[in-house]
C-alpha positions in Angstrom: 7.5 -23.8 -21.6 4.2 -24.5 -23.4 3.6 -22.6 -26.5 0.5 -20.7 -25.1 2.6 -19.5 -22.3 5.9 -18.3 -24.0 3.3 -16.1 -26.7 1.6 -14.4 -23.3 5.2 -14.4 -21.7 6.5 -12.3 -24.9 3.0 -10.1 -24.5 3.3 -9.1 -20.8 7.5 -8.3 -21.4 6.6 -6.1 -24.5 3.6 -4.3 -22.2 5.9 -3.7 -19.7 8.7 -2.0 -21.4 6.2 0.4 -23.0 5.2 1.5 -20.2 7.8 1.2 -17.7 8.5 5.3 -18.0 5.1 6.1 -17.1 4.1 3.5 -13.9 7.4 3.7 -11.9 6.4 7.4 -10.1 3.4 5.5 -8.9 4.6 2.4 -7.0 5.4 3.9 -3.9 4.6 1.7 -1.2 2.9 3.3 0.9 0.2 4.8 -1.6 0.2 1.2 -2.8 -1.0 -0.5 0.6 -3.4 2.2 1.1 -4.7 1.5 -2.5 -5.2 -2.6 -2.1 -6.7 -1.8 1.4 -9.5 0.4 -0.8 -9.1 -2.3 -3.4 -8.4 0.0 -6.4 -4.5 1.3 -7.3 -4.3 4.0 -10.2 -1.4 3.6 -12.0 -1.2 6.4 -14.7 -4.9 6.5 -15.1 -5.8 3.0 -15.6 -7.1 1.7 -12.6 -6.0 -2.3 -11.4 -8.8 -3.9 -8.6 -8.2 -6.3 -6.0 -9.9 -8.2 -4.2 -10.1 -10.4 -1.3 -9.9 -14.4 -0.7 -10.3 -16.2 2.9 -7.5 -18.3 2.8 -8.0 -20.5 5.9 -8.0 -18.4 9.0 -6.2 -15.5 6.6 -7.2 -12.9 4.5 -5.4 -11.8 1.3 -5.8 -9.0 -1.4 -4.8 -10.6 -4.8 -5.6 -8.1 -8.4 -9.0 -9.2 -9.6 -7.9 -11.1 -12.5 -6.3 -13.4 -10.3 -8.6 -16.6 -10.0 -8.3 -19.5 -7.3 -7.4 -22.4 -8.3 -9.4 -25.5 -7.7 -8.7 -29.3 -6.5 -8.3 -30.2 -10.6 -6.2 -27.3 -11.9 -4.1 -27.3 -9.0 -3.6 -31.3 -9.5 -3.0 -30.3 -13.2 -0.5 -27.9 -12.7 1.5 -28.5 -9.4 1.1 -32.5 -9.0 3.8 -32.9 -6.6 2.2 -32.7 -3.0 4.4 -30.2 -1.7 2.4 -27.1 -2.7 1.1 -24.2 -0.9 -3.0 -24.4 0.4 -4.0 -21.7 -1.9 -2.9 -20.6 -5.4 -3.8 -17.6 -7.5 -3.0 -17.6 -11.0 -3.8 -14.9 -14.0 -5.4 -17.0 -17.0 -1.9 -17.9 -18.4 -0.2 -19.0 -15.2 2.7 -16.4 -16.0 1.8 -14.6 -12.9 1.5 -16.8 -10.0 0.4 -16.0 -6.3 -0.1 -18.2 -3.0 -0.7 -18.1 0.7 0.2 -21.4 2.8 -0.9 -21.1 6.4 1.0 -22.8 8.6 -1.5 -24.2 11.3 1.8 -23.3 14.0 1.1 -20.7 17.0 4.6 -19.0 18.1 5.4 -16.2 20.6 6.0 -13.0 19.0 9.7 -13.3 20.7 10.1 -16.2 18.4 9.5 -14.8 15.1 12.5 -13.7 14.2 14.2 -17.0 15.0 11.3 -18.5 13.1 12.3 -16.6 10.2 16.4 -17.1 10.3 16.0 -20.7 9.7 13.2 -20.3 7.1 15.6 -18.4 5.5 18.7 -20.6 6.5 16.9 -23.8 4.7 15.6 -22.2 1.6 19.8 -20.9 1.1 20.5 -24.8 2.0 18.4 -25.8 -1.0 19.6 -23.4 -3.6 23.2 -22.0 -2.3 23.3 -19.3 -5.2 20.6 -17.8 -3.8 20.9 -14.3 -3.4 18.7 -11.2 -2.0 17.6 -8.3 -4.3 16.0 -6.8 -1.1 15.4 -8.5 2.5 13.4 -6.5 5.3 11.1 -7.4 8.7 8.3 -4.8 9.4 7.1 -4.9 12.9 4.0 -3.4 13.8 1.4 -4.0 16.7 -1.4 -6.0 14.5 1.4 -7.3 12.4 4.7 -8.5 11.7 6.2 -10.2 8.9 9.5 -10.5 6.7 10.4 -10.9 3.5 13.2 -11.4 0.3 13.1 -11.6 -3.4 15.2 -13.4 -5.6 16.2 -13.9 -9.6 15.6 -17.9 -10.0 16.7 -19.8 -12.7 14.1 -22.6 -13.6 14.9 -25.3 -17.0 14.3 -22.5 -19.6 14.6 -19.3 -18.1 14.7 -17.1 -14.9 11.8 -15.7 -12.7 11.6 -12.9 -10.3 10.4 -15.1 -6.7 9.3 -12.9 -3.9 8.7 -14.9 -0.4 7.3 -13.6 3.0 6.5 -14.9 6.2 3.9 -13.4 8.3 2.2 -13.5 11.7 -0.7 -12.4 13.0 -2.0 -13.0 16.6 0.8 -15.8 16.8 -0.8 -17.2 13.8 1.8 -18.0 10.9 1.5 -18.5 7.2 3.4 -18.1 3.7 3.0 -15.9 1.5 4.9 -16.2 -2.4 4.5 -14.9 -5.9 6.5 -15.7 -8.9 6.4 -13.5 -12.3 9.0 -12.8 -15.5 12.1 -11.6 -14.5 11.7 -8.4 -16.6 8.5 -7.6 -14.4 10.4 -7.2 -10.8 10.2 -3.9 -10.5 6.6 -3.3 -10.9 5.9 -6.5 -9.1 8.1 -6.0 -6.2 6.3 -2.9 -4.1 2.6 -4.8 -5.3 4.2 -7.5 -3.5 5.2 -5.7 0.0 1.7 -4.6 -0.2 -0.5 -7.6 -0.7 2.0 -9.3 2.5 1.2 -6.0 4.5 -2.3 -6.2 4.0 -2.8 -10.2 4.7 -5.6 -10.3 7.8 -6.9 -12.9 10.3 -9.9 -13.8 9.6 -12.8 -15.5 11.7 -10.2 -17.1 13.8 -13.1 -18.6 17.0 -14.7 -20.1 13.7 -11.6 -22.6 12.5 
């Protein structure tokens, strides 16, 4: 880990234990997909924005001081080619968001088949993997699953949330990966940016 990083890594871990006490009442969520929807959340006063990217054919609500990266930073920091369409990153990369549409049309039948053997690789390719929560929320305008996960990477371990989601047959990835010690403010924001994802100007692609 680059020097930069670990000093912002040690300032977001000692932020969050001060205030732990004080946010957890607020991220219900509920209140928190309603909030990203209006594109302001309160948390014990302070108020967080978010606001929306096209991704593609998608729409997603990402905090405000997430920033898109470009061709050159995304070549700087993920050069392998496997790499989602669109990445979000807070200025020291310690907070990482993307959304990877999938350019695949399915039958709403075959969603959840879909999602067994997403689910069935990704436990093929790391066999200690293992679920702090797994759900599927089905709605009319929406369905979509997701799980979360403690990773272990070369010098430490991350808290990975992952969710597929499907709009008007329309399929796409959505991921986020912050410090383990931030899962349990991370993990509702999470739930809420998946539920929120749109379809966007579809008869224009």
């Amino acid at each position: 880990m680059e020097k930069d990083q670990e000093i912002a890594l040690m300032e977001h871990q000692m932020l969050y234990e001060a205030n732990k006490g004080h946010w957890q009442k607020d991220l219900k969520v509920d209140r928190i997909i309603d909030a990203i929807k209006q594109g302001v959340l309160e948390i014990e006063g302070k108020y967080h924005l978010f606001i929306k990217y096209l991704a593609g054919t998608f729409g997603v609500i990402v905090p405000e001081e997430f920033v898109l990266l470009d061709q050159r930073m995304l070549d700087y920091k993920y050069p392998y080619t496997q790499r989602a369409q669109y990445i979000f990153s807070d200025e020291d990369t310690t907070h990482v968001i993307s959304l990877d549409p999938l350019g695949t049309a399915i039958e709403e039948e075959q969603f959840k088949g879909f999602v067994t053997g997403v689910v069935s690789s990704m436990r093929k390719l790391r066999p200690e993997l293992s679920f702090l929560h797994e759900a599927s929320v089905f709605k009319e305008e929406q369905s979509y699953s997701y799980f979360d996960s403690l990773i272990s990477t070369l010098d430490e371990k991350i808290y990975f949330f992952f969710g597929i989601t499907m709009l008007d047959q329309e399929l796409a990835f959505f991921s986020c990966t912050v410090p383990e010690m931030e899962k349990d403010f991370w993990f509702p924001l999470c739930v809420g940016m998946l539920d929120t994802i749109t379809l966007e100007n579809k008869e224009d692609q």
